[in-house]
N, C-alpha and C positions, 0 to 999 in steps of 0.2 A: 571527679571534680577537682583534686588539689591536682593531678597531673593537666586541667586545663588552666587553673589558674597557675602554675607553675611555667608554662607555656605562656599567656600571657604576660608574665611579667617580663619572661624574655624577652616577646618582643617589642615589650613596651622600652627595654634597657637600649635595644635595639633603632629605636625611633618610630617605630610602628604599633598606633595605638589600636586595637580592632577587639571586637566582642569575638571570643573563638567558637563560643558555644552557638553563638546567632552565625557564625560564619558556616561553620561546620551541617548546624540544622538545614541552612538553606542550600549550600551544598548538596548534601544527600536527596535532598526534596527537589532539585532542579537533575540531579543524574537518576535521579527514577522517571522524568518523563525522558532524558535524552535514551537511555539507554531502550527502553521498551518501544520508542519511534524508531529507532535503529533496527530493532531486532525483526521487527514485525516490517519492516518494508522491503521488499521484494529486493532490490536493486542493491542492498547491501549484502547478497549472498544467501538472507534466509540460514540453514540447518547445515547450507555446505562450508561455512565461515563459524571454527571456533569458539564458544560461547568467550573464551578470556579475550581474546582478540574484539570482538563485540562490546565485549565490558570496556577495555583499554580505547577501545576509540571515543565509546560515549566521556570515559572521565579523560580524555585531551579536549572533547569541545565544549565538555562541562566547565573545564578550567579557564577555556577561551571566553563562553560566556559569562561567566562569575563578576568582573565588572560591570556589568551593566545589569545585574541582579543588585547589588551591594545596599544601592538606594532604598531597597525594597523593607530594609532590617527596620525595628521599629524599638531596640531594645527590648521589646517587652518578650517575659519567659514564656514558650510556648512548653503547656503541658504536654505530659504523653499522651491523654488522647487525644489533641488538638491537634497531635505531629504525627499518631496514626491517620485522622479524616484528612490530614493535608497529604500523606503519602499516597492515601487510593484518591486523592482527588487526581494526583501528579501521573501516576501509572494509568488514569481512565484517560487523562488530555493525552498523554503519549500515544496511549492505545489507540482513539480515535483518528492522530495523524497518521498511523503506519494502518489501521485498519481501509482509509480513504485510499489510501494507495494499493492498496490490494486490490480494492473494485475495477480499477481500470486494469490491471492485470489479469483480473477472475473474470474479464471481458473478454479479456483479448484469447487470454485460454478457453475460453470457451468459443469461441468464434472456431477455432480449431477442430476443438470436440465435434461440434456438429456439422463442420464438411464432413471428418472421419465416420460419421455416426450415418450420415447420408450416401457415403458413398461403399458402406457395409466395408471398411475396413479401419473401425475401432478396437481390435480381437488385441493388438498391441498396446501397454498403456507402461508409461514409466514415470514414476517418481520425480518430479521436480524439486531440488533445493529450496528453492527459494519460496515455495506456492506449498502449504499442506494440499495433500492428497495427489494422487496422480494425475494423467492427462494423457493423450492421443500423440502420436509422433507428429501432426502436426499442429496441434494443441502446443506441445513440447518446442517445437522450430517458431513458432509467432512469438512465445515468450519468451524465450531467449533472443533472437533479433529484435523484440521490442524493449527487453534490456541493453543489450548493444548501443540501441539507438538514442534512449534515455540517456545513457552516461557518454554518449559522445555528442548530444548536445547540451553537456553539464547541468544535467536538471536534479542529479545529484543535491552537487551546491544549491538549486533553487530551493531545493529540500531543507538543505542546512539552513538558508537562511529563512525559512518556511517557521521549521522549529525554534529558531533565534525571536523571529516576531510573536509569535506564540508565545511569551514569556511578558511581551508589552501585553499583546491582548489579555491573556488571564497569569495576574501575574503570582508567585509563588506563593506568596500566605496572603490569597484569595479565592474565595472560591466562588465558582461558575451562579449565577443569579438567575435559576428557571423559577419563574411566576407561576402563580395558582391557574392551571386554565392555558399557558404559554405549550406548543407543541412546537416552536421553531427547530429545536433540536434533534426531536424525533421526527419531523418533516424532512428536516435537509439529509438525516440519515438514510431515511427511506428512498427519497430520491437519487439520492446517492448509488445505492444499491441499485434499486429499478436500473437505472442508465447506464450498468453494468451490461444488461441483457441487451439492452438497445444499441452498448456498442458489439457485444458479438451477434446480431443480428446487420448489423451494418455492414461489417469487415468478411462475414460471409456469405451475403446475399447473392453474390454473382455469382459463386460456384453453386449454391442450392437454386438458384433458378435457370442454371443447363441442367443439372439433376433432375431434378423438376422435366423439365424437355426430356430428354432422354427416357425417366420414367414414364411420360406419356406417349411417346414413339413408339416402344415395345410394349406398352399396354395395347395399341391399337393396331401394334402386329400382332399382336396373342389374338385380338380377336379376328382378324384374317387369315392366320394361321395357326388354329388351335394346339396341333399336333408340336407346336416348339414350347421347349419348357421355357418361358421368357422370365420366369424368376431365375436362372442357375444362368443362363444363357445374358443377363443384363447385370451380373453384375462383375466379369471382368471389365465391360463397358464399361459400365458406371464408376468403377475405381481410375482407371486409366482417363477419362473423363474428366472426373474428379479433382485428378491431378495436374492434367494438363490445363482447365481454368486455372488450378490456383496458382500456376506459374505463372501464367498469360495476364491474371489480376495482381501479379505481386507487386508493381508500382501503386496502384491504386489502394488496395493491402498497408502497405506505407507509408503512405500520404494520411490513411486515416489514422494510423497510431500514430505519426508524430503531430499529427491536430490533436487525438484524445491525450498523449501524455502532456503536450502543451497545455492544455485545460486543468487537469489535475493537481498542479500546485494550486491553482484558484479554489477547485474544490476543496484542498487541505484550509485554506486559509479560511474559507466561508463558514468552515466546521468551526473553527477556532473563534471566528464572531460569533459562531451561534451560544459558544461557553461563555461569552465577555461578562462579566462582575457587574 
């Protein structure tokens, strides 16, 4: 404490009259949601980008944002356990915008998965950075070009400023106002989720429905001609198949993830009304 009032007198000598300890508290409190929306959002790299490097960006647009936090101070001392329930309030609003952006990526990855899984060549799966747990090699190719395509139409920055408005919606020594009986926030979360599935249902529809054809083609050879083993015999088909739709649908493919990641800032922000005070 005498090393903050020490600090403050400086630079009260200075001309700059400011609460250090209200500056400092809000500070901390606003780089606990930036840094865990960073971390947890796909499109920043995820586990393949250095945790300090991760830290060092939240506190540059933690500092950027800090002006327009300033207004929020109130004088008044917040306790320590005032400043404990305001930091997990801070890391769940973070959590909630990098978890929202996940769902359309755990779409899109999955839209992948189950060509791979349909056309019996799942046996490969690798590690994505950016996604906990693995994925299918073209599970693996969706999400990466649906990152590609995210940061070359700067949805990035839609994000930054996703997270900047999040700070007017629920602002830092406030907390979220769920009602006795209110399920708005576990509603929107759950749909949120659901229409994960619905997008990789969408973006792989047209390779599972020649799959589909094909499985029924050699079903109905097998039964005119018994004697061919039509499981071991369909499923070079079925991969090469496979493949060759999802090339032939790759515009289409495209067209729907830059519509789903277009929607997604909206669903980040929708989550962030649902917290409003």
């Amino acid at each position: 404490m005498d090393l903050l009032h020490t600090a403050e007198r400086i630079l009260v000598t200075a001309g700059i009259k400011v609460n250090l300890q209200m500056f400092l508290a809000l500070f901390g409190l606003a780089l606990a949601r930036v840094v865990t929306a960073i971390t947890l959002a796909p499109f920043f790299g995820g586990q393949s980008v250095p945790g300090r490097l991760r830290v060092g960006l939240a506190f540059v647009l933690t500092a950027v944002l800090m002006p327009g936090l300033s207004h929020t101070s109130t004088g008044a001392e917040l306790s320590p356990l005032l400043m404990i329930a305001l930091l997990s309030k801070e890391v769940l609003a973070g959590a909630l915008l990098g978890i929202v952006c996940q769902f359309v990526f755990y779409g899109i990855q999955m839209a992948g998965t189950l060509i791979d899984t349909q056309r019996g060549m799942n046996q490969l799966s690798f590690v994505a950075p950016q996604l906990p747990g693995p994925g299918s090699v073209l599970a693996q190719l969706k999400v990466q070009a649906a990152i590609a395509l995210f940061l070359m139409l700067n949805g990035h920055l839609m994000y930054l400023r996703a997270i900047d408005s999040s700070f007017t919606q629920l602002p830092v020594l406030a907390f979220p106002r769920i009602e006795p009986g209110s399920m708005a926030l576990f509603e929107t979360a759950a749909r949120l989720s659901a229409h994960s599935l619905v997008i990789a249902l969408e973006m792989a529809a047209p390779v599972l429905i020649a799959l589909t054809l094909v499985d029924v083609a050699f079903g109905i050879l097998g039964r005119i001609a018994s004697q061919i083993n039509v499981h071991q015999e369909s499923q070079p088909v079925k991969a090469l198949a496979g493949l060759g739709i999802f090339l032939l649908a790759s515009g289409f493919i495209m067209t729907r993830i830059e519509y789903n990641l277009g929607t997604m800032i909206g669903s980040v922000n929708e989550m962030v009304r649902a917290l409003r005070p």
